[in-house]
Structures are given as C-alpha cells and as structure tokens.
C-alpha positions in Angstrom: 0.5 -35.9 -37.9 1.8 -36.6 -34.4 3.0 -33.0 -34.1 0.0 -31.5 -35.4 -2.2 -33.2 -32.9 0.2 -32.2 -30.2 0.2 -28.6 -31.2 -4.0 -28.6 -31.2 -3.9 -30.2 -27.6 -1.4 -27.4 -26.6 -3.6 -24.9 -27.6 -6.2 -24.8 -25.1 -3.8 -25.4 -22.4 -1.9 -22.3 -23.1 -4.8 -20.4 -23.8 -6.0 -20.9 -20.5 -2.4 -20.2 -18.7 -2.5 -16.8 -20.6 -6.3 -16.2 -19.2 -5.6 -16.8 -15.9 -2.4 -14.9 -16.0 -4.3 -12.0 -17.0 -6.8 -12.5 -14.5 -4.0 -12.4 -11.8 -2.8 -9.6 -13.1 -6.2 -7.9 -13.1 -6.4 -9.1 -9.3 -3.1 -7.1 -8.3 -4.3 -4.1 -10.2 -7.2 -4.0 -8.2 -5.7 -4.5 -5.0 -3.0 -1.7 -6.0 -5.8 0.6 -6.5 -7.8 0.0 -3.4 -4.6 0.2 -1.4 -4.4 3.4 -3.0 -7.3 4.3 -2.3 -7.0 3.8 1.0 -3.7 6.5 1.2 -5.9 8.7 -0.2 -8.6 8.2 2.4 -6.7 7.9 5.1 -4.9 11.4 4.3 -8.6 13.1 4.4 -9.0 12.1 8.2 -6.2 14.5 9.2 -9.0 17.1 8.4 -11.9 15.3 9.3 -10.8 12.6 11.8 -14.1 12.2 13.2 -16.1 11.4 9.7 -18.2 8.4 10.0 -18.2 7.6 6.6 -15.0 7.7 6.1 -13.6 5.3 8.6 -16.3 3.2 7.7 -14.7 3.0 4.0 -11.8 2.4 5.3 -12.4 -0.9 7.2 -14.7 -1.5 4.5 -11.6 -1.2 1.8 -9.1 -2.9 4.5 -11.7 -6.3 4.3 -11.3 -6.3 0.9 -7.4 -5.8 0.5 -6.8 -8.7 3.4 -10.0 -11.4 0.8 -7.3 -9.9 -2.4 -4.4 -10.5 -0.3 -5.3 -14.5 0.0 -6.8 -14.8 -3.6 -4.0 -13.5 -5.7 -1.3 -15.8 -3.4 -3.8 -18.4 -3.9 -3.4 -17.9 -7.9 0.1 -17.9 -7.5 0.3 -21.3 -6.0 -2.2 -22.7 -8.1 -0.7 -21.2 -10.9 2.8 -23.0 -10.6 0.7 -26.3 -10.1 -0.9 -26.3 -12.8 0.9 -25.0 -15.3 4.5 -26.0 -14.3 5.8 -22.4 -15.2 8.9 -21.8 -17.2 11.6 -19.6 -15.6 10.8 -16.3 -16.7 7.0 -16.9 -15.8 8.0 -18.4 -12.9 10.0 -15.1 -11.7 6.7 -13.3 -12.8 4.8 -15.5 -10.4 6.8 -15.0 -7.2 7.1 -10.9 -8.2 3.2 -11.0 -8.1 3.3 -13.1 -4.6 5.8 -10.6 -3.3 4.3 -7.3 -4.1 0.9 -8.5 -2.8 2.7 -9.1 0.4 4.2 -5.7 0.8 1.2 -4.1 -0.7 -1.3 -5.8 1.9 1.4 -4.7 4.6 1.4 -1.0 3.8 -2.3 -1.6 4.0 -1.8 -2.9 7.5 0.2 0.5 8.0 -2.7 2.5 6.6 -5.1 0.9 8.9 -2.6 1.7 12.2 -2.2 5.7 10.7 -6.0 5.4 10.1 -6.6 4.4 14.0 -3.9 6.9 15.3 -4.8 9.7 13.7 -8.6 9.0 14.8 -7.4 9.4 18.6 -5.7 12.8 17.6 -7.1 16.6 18.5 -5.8 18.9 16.3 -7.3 21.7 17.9 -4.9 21.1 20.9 -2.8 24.4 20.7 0.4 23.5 19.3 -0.5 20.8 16.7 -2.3 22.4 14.5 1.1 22.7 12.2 1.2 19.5 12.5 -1.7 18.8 9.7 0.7 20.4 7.2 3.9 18.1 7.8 1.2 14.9 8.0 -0.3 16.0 4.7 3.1 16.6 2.7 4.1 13.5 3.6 1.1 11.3 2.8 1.6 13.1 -0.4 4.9 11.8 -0.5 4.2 8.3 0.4 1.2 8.6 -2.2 3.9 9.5 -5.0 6.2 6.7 -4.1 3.5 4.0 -3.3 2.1 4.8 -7.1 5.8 4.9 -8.6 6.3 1.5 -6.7 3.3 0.2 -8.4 3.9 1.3 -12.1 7.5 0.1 -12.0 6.3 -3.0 -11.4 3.5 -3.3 -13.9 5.8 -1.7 -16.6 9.0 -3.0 -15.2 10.6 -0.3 -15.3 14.4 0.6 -14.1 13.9 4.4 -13.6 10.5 4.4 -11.6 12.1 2.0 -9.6 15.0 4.2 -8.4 12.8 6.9 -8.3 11.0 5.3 -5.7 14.0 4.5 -3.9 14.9 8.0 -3.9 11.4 9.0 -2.3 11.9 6.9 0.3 14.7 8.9 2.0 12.8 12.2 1.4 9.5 10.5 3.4 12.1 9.8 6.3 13.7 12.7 6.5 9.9 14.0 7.0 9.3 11.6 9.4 12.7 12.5 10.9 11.7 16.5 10.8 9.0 16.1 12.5 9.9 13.7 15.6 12.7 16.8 16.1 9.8 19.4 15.9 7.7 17.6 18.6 10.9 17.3 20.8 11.4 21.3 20.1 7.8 22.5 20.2 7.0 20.5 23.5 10.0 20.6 25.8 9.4 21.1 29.0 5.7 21.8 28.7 2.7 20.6 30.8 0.3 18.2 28.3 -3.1 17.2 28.8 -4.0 13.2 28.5 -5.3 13.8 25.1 -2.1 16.2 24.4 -0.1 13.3 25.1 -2.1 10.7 23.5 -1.5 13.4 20.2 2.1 13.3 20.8 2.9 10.0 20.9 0.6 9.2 17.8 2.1 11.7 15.8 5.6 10.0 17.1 4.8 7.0 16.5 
C-alpha cells in the first residue's frame, strides 16, 4: 500500500520535471533560431548596409537573444534545485547551460560584424570583391552554426565532426582574405573611410 501511495505522489513530480524539461528545450530552440536568424540578417547588410529596417531587427533580435540567454540559465539552475537531477539529466542540464553560452556569444559576434560592416563602403574601388569572400563565408558559418545546433538537439557524432571540419574551411576564408587585403592594398594611398573599410574587413 505504502508503495502504491509513493508511486501516485511521484507522479506529478515527474510529470512536471518532464514539462519543464521540455519547456527548456523549447527555450533553446528558440534562441537557436533567432541566433540564426540573426546570421541570416546580418549577411543581407553586406548588400544593403544602410537598410533601416534591417539593423533595427537586428538590435531588436539581439534584446531578445541576451532576455533567452538569462531565462534558459535560469531554468538550468532552477532545474537542478528542484529536481535534484540524476546524472545523465544532470549532463543534459549543464549541455543546455553551455550551448546557451556559446550561442549568445556568437550572437555577441553577429552584433560586432553587424556594426562593422555598417561603417563599410563597398563602392570604394577595390572592395567591391570583397562582398563575394564576406558572403561565402557567412554562408559557411551559417552551415556550421546550424550543423552545431542539430548535433546537439539530435546528439549526433557525425554532425558534430562535420562541424569541426567547417570550422577550418571558415578560417582558411578568413585567412584568404586578410592575405588579399595585404596584396590588393600594398602601398596604396586610402581615404579615411578606405581605411575604416580595411580594418573592418580585417578585423
């Protein structure tokens, strides 16, 4: 009898635990998505770096990656308090607080590409190439960032090395085109806003 009425009481309690495990999960879904999002975005201002609209969504989007970015490490903690995880939820837990870190970091990054590339001319003669190397490797990022994301959700091995693997071709990019600024611009007179360009697309 004594079990029974321990197994009713139990009920509930894990019933809720699986709700607000879900919940969390939704929460990181979202915030995967509008960090996305924001990649996605972000990319369009190297054609239109002066659209209103568009860096309006962007701090818009950034707000609401820094409110998810409390919230889910919120649940996290509140989630080991109250429900006094056992190990393999427990891993789960801390993989949820961890990925929300770096996610809300690479948001961070967005917002500093977001701001650079709003202080760029591309009509300056010389970088106009320079729209082609940006996009293919936002493209890039975009493919790893979302490979990143579904490895995680679907713990899986392969995605995960895949990801690893995209993540030399993005530097070599990054690599190719700090060499093609050093080529293109050797020796060569630049106006203030070449420079500010420059060093943007360097940085």
């Amino acid at each position: 009898m004594n079990t029974l009425n321990e197994n009713r009481s139990s009920t509930p309690v894990l019933g809720i635990k699986d709700k607000y495990l879900d919940q969390l999960h939704s929460d990181f879904l979202l915030l995967s998505e509008v960090v996305l999002t924001q990649m996605i975005k972000a990319e369009e201002l190297v054609h239109d770096n002066k659209n209103k609209d568009l860096v309006n969504l962007l701090k818009h989007n950034e707000k609401l990656i820094n409110s998810l970015d409390i919230t889910i490490k919120e649940k996290v903690v509140n989630a080991i308090m109250l429900f006094t995880p056992r190990a393999s939820d427990l891993r789960r837990l801390m993989a949820y607080h961890d990925m929300t870190i770096s996610m809300e970091r690479v948001g961070d990054l967005i917002e500093n590409i977001s701001l650079a590339l709003q202080e760029m001319d591309f009509s300056i003669q010389g970088f106009e190439v320079y729209k082609r190397l940006l996009v293919k490797m936002f493209t890039q990022t975009d493919k790893m960032l979302r490979k990143a994301v579904f490895a995680f959700s679907g713990v899986s091995h392969e995605m995960a090395y895949d990801t690893i693997l995209m993540d030399d071709k993005v530097d070599k990019l990054e690599r190719k085109i700090e060499r093609k600024l050093a080529e293109d611009f050797n020796n060569q007179a630049l106006t203030s806003q070449g420079l500010v360009s420059m060093m943007n697309l360097n940085s």
